[in-house]
N, C-alpha and C positions, 0 to 999 in steps of 0.2 A: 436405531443406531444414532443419531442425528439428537433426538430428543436429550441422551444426555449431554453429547457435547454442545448444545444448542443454551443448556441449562449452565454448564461448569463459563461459557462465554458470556451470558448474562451477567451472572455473579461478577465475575473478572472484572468485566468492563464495568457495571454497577460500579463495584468497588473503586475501581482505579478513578473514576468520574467524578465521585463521592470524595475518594482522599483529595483529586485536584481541588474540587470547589470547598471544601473546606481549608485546604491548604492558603487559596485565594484569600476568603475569608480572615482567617486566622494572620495572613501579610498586613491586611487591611485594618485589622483592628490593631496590630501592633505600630503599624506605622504612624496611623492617628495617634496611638497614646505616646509614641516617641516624638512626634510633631508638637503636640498638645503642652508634655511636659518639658520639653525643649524649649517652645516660645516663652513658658511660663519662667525658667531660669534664667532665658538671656534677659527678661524682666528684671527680675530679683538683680543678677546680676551689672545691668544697669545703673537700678537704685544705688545698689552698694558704689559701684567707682562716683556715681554722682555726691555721694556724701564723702567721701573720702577727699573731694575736690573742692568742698565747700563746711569743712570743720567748724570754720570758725564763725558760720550762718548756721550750726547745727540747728539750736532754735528754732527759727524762722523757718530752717527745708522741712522740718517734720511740722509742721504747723497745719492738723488735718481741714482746715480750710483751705491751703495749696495742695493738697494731694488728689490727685487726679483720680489714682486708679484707687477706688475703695475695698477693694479685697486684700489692699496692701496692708500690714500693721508692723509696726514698730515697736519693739520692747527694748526699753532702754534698763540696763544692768548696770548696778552697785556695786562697791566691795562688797566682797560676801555674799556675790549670786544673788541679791536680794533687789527685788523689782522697785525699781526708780519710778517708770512711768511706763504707760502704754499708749501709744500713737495711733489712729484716733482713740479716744477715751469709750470705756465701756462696750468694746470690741471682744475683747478675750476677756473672760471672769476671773480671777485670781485662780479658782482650781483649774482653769484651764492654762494658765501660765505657769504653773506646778512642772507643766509637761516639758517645756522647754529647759529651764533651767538645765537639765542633764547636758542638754548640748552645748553649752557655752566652753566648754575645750575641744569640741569637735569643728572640726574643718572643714572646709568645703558643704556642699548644697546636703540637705539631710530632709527623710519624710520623714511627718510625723502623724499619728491616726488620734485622734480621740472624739470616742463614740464612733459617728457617722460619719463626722468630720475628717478630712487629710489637709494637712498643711507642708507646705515648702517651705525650707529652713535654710537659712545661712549666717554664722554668726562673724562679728568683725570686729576687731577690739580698737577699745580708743585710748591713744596715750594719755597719761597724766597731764594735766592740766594745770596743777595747782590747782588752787580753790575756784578756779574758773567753772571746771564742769565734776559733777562727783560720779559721774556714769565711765564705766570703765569696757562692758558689752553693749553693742546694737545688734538684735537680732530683726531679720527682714522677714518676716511671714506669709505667705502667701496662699491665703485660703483656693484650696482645689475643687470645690464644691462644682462650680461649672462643669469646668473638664470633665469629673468623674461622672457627676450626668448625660454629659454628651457621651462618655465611653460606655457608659451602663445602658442608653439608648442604642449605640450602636451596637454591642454584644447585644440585645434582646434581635436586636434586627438580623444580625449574624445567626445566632439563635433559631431563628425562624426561618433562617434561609435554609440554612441546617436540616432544619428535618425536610424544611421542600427539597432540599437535595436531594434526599432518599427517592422521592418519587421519580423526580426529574433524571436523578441516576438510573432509576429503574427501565424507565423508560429507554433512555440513551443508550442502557446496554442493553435492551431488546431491541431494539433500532439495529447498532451495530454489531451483535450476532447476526441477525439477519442478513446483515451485507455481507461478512464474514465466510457465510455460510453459503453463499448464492454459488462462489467459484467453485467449491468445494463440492457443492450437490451436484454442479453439471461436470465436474472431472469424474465422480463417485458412479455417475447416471453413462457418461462416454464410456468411462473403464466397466460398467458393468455388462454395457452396451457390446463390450468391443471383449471381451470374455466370452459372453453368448453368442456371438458371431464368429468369432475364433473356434468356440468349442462345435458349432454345428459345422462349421469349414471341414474343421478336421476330423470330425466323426463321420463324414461321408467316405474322404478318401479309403480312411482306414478299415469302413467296412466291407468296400469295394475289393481291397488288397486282401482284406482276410476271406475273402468268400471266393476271388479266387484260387488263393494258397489253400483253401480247403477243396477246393475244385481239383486242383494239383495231386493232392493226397488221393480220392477218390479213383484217380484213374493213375496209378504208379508206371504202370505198361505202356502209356502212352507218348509217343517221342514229341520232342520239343516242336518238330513241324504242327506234330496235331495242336499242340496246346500255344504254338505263336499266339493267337488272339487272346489267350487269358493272361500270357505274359504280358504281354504287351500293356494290357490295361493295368497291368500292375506296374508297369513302369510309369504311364502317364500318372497314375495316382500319386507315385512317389515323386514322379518332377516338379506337379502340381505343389507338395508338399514341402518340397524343397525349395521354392520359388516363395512361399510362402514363409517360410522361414526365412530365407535372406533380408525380403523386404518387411518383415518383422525389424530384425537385427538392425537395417538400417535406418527404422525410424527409432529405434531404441538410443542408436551410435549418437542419431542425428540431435537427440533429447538432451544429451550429457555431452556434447560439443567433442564428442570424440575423431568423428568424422574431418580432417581439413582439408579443404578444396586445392587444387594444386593449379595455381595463378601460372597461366604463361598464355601469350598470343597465338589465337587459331584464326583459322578461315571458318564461320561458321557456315559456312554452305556448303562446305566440304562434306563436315557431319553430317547434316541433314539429309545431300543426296547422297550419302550413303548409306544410310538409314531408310531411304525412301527406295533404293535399290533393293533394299533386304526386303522390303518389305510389296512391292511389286509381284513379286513369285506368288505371297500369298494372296495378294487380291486378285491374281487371274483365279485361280481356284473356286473364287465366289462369284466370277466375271464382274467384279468391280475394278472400276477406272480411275487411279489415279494420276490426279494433274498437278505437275507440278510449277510457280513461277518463282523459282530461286536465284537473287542477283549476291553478287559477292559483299561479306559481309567480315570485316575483320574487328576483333574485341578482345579484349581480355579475359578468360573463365578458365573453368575445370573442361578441359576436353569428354571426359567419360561421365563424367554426371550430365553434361550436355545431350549427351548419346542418349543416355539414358531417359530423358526427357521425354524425346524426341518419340523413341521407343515406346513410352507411355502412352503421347497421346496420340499414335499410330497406331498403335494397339486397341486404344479404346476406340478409333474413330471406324478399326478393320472389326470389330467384335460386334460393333452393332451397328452396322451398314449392312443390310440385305443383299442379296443378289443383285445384278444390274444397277449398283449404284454409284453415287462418284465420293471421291474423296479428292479432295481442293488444299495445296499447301502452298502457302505466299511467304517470301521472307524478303525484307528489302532491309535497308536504312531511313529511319525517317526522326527528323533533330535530334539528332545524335545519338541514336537510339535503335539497336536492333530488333527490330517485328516482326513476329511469326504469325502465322494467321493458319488454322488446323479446323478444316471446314468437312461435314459428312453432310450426306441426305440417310441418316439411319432414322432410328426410335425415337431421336431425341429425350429430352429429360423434364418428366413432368414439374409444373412450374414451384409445386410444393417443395420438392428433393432439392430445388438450387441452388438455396441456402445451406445447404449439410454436403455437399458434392466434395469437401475436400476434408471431412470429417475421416477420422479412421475405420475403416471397415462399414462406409456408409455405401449400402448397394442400391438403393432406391428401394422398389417394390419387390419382391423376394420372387415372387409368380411370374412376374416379367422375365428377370436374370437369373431364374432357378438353372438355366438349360447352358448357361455361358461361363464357358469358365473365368476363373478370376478369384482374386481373393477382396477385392475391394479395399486395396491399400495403396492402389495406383497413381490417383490423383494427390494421396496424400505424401506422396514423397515426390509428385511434379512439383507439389508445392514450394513442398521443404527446398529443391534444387532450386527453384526461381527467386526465394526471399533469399537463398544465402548468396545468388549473387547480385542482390538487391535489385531484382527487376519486378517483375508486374504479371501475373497472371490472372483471367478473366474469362468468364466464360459464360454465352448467349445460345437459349436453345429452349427449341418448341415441340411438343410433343407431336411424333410424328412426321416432322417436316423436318428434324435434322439438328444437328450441334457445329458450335465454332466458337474453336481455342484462341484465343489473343493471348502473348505472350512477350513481351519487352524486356532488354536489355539494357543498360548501359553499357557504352562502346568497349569506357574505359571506367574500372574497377579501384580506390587505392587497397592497400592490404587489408586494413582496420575493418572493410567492409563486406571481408571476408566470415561466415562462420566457421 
């Protein structure tokens, strides 16, 4: 399954990796050649207002023994388009000044190609003179020869990056599939996890119920007193099922923020020892002792998810605590903060399962908890109730010697930090 979306997110990513670096690329050679031919015009452009400033030195300023920059040339125009001179001499061949002429009523900066060659163009007219000068055009030329070198060495180099990019892309989007992919296999690997252990849950109860409803048919004759204990079991199977469906629903609700907590101020020890009263009846039954040291404790939360909590890790601490054992509950205030402390001498939890304990339908060892009921969805909504009222739960335990829930609050709650 994996394989092909693992393949269409190579590609993607490749791609998208490849258009950036190329994109890059492609900024980079443009912006050199817009730098390159830009310095080269405010050049030209230079020359030109420098002579425009200095007419009447015409002479003298084209005199290619003061000209500096020698890629510069200077074609001086006749009446009649007809070539006066060329600035330095023997710079441009006659058929290569053929080329120019066209642009002498053209405006502004102009390229022109011949052969290999590129030249930058700007032509500038000079008024009459009388018989002082008989040149009527100056054209300012400026061989691109450099420039286009350096741009034809940067395109080969761009070029080459190019196809490295393939590689480099290839890689990158195997790289990030991979990452992509990691969240995705461990929700795929939970949920498939949490489907087989769903579906074994519920294929005991319902076998349970059908064997005794076919128990039921078997004996028609028989009054409800005879057959109490097979009702009966059909009942637990269905509360078990029922119970199991709720705390489905509410880590579902809890998923899609359906669920909001109702903020107003309790006593939380109020809940607790009443929770620990409820739960008293059934630890005599086991002859287990719970102790409780609950000092008063007021905060802001959800009264019934509270309960609920409480319920949980009661429940787990009364499910696998053996006969003759204790159960230890501490709540106090400590910097500002309300602490629960949910202490058992049961089974404890081997040190492997401690990391998954608040995974969905994580039961530990199957052989151990086959006997206990439970759906193993317990801790994962103590969870869910203690982040949404931004507290802290934790939990230390040794196989055999026992478990203990640590459980903190903040006193006080703003709304925003509600889910």
């Amino acid at each position: 399954m994996f394989k092909k979306t693992k393949r269409r997110l190579v590609i993607l990513n490749a791609l998208v990796f490849f258009i950036l670096q190329n994109a890059f690329g492609a900024i980079i050679y443009f912006y050199t050649h817009y730098s390159l031919y830009h310095q080269v015009d405010q050049t030209i452009l230079e020359k030109r207002n420098h002579l425009q400033r200095e007419r009447e030195k015409l002479g003298k300023e084209l005199s290619p023994e003061r000209e500096e920059n020698h890629r510069l040339v200077y074609l001086l125009w006749k009446k009649g388009n007809k070539l006066y001179q060329v600035i330095p001499q023997s710079t441009l061949s006659l058929k290569d000044t053929a080329h120019f002429s066209p642009l002498l009523k053209k405006k502004g900066l102009q390229t022109v190609a011949i052969g290999a060659e590129s030249y930058r163009v700007i032509t500038m007219a000079e008024p009459k003179n009388g018989e002082y000068s008989p040149v009527q055009h100056i054209q300012i030329v400026y061989n691109l020869r450099r420039e286009n070198e350096m741009l034809d060495h940067l395109l080969v180099v761009i070029g080459f990056g190019s196809l490295l990019s393939v590689f480099i892309a290839a890689l990158a989007g195997l790289y990030l599939a991979n990452k992509a992919l990691i969240p995705i296999k461990r929700s795929w690997e939970k949920q498939q996890r949490f489907v087989a252990d769903a579906s074994h849950e519920l294929r005991t109860p319902l076998s349970v119920m059908k064997l005794n409803l076919e128990h039921l048919f078997r004996h028609p004759d028989y009054t409800i007193e005879q057959e109490s204990e097979t009702i009966h079991q059909a009942i637990q199977e269905i509360h078990y099922m029922s119970k199991m469906t709720s705390d489905l629903l509410t880590l579902a609700r809890s998923d899609t923020d359906q669920i909001q907590l109702i903020q107003e101020t309790i006593m939380l020890e109020e809940i607790l020892q009443h929770v620990i009263k409820d739960f008293k009846a059934l630890a005599s039954q086991k002859n287990i002792q719970i102790i409780a040291e609950v000092f008063p404790i007021k905060m802001i939360g959800d009264k019934e998810r509270l309960k609920q909590l409480f319920v949980i890790l009661l429940d787990n601490a009364l499910k696998y605590t053996g006969e003759n054992g204790v159960i230890t509950i501490k709540a106090d205030v400590k910097n500002s903060r309300a602490v629960i402390e949910v202490a058992d001498t049961g089974i404890g939890i081997p040190k492997s399962d401690l990391p998954y304990i608040f995974d969905r339908y994580y039961r530990g060892d199957k052989s151990r908890t086959r006997h206990l009921e439970g759906s193993g969805l317990g801790l994962s909504i103590a969870n869910w109730i203690v982040r949404s009222h931004t507290g802290k739960i934790r939990i230390m335990s040794k196989e055999g010697e026992g478990t203990r829930v640590f459980v903190s609050f903040p006193l006080r709650n703003k709304p925003e930090s509600f889910l």
